[in-house]
C-alpha positions in Angstrom: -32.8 -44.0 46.5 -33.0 -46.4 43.7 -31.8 -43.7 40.8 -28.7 -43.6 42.9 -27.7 -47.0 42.1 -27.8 -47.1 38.3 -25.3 -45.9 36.1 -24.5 -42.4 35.1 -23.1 -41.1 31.5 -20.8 -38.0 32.2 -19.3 -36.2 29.4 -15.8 -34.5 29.5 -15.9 -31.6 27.5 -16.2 -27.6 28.6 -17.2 -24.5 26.3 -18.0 -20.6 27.3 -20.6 -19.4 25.2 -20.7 -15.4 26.2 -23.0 -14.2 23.5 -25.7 -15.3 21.2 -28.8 -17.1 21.6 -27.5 -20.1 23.4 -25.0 -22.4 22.9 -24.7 -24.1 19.6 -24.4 -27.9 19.3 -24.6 -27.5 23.6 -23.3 -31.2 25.3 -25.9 -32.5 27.6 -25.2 -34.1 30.5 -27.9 -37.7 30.7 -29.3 -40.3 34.0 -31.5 -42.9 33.5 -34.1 -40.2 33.6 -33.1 -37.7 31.7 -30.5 -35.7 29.3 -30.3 -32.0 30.3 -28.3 -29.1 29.7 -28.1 -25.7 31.6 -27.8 -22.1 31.0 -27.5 -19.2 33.7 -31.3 -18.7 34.2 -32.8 -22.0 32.9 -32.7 -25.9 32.8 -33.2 -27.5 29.3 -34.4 -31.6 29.7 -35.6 -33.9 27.8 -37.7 -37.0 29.4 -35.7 -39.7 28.1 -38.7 -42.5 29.5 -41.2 -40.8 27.7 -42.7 -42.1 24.7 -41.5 -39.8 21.4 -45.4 -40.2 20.0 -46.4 -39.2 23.7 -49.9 -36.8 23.1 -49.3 -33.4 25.7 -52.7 -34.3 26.8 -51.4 -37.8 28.2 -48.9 -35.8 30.3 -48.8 -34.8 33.5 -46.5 -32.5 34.7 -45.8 -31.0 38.4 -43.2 -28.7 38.9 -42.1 -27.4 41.8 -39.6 -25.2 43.8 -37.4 -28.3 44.9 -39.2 -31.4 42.9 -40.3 -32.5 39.7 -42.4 -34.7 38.3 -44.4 -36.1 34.9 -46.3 -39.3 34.0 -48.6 -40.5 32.0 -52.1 -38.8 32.8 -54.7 -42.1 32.1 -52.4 -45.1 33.2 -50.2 -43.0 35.9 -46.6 -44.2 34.8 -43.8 -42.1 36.0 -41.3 -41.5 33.8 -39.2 -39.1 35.6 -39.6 -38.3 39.4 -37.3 -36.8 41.7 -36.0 -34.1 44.5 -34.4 -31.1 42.3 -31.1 -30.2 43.4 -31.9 -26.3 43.7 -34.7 -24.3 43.6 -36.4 -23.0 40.6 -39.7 -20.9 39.9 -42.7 -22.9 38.6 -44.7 -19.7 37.6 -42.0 -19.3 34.7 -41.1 -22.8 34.0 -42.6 -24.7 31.1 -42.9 -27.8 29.6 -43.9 -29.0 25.9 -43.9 -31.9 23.7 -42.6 -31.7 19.8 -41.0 -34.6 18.0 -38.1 -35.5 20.5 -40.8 -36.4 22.9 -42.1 -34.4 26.5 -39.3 -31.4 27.2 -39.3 -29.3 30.1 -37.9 -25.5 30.7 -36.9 -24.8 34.4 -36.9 -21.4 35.4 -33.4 -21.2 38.2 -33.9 -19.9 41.7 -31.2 -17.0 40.9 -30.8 -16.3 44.2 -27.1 -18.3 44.0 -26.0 -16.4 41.3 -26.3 -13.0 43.0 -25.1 -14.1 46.0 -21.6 -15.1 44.8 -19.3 -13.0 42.7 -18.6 -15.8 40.5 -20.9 -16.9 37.9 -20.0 -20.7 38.2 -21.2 -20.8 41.5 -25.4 -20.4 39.9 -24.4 -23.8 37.6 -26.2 -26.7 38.8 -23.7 -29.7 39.5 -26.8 -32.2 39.4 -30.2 -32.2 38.2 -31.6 -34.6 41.2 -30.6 -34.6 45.3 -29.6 -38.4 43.8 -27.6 -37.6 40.8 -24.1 -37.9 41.3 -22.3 -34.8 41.3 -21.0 -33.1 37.9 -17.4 -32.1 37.6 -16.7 -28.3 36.1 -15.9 -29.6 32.6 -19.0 -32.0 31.9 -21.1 -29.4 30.7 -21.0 -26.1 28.5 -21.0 -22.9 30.3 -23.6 -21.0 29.0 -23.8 -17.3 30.2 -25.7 -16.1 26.9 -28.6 -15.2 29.3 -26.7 -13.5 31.6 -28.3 -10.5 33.1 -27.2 -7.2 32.0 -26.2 -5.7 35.3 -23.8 -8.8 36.0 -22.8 -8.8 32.0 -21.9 -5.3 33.0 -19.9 -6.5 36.1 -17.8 -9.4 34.6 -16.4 -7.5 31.3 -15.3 -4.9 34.7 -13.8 -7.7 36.4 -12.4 -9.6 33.5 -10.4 -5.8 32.6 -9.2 -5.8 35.9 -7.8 -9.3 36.0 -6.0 -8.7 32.4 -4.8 -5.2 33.6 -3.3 -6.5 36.8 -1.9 -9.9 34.7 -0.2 -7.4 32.1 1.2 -5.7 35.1 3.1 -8.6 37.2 4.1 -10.3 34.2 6.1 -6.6 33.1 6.9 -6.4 36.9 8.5 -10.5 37.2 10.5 -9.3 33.9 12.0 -6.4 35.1 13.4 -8.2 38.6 14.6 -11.2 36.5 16.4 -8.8 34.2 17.9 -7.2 37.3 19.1 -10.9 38.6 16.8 -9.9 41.8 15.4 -13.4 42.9 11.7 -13.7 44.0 9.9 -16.5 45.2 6.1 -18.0 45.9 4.1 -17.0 48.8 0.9 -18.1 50.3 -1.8 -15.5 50.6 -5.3 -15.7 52.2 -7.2 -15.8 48.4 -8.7 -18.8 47.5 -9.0 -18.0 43.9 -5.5 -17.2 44.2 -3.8 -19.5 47.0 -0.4 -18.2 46.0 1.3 -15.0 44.4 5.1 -13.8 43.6 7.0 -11.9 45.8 9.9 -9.7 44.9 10.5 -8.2 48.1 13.8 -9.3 49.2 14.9 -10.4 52.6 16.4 -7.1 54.3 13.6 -5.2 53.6 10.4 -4.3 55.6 7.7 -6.7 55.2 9.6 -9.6 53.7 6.9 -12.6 52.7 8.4 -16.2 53.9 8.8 -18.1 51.0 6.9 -21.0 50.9 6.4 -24.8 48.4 4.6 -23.5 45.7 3.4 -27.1 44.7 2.5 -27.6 48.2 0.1 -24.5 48.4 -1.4 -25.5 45.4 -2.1 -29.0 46.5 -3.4 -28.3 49.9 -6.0 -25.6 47.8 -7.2 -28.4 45.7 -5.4 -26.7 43.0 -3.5 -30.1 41.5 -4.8 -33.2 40.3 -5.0 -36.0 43.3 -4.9 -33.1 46.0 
């Protein structure tokens, strides 16, 4: 595809917004078609080829579960055209023009989202099929519109996570203050490729130690793995 050949402008910057409507001063991610930014539930882009003076009755927009399109309605220019990336819902979708020019609001597919236990995984990495692929920190992480029920869910999780944080960090400091060594081990978790182990060798269900630097690089964990 010819979009796939020009060049891209990624930004390096990452911000959690959890509450309030939206993200302030959000960074947009930009391709020679357009500058868009995300939030859980919708897609925020502006048509960069689009004149600024551009008349909504000279517009011509078609949106639909896996493509989008607008152009010009009298001389039939495209100005942005393309396979979407995911799905999203055209009944609830919108588009408008105001003095930045033609701006669209896609509605996400959020099947993704309730599929996976982790929020991330309902971000979009690219707007088109053609659009090279977004790293984790290019764009804010908005969850202002998350929905209630998974709100609900991630405050539980995020209690848990602290809880059971306070509790091995007490745990570590107590078998370090008793010289008792402990080491690294592998575990079957890919959000958490390795964990202490202060079982010593002579007991029952001793963990083999294993190269902590190792596990984490063979998870994709460090830089250059």
């Amino acid at each position: 595809h010819p979009h796939a050949r020009r060049v891209r402008h990624p930004m390096r910057l990452s911000r959690v917004h959890a509450s309030g409507d939206g993200a302030p001063d959000a960074v947009w991610c930009e391709t020679d078609q357009a500058r868009w930014t995300q939030s859980v539930q919708k897609i925020d882009l502006l048509v960069l080829n689009a004149p600024t003076d551009v008349a909504a009755a000279d517009c011509d927009v078609r949106i639909q579960p896996r493509s989008l399109r607008a152009s010009h309605r009298v001389t039939g220019r495209v100005w942005l055209d393309g396979a979407l990336a995911r799905d999203v819902l055209p009944d609830d979708s919108l588009w408008f023009v105001d003095d930045q020019g033609l701006q669209i609001v896609l509605a996400k597919s959020l099947v993704p989202l309730h599929a996976s236990p982790h929020v991330a995984d309902g971000n979009w990495s690219r707007l088109f099929a053609h659009d090279d692929c977004l790293s984790d920190d290019d764009m804010d992480d908005d969850r202002t519109d998350l929905p209630p029920d998974r709100r609900r869910l991630e405050r539980l999780n995020q209690l848990r996570t602290s809880q059971q944080a306070k509790f091995e960090t007490a745990k570590r400091q107590l078998v370090e203050d008793a010289g008792l060594p402990w080491t690294w081990i592998k575990t079957n978790n890919p959000d958490e490729p390795i964990a202490p182990s202060y079982m010593l060798p002579d007991q029952l269900g001793f963990d083999v130690p294993c190269d902590r630097a190792l596990v984490l690089k063979n998870a994709g964990c460090l830089a250059g793995a």
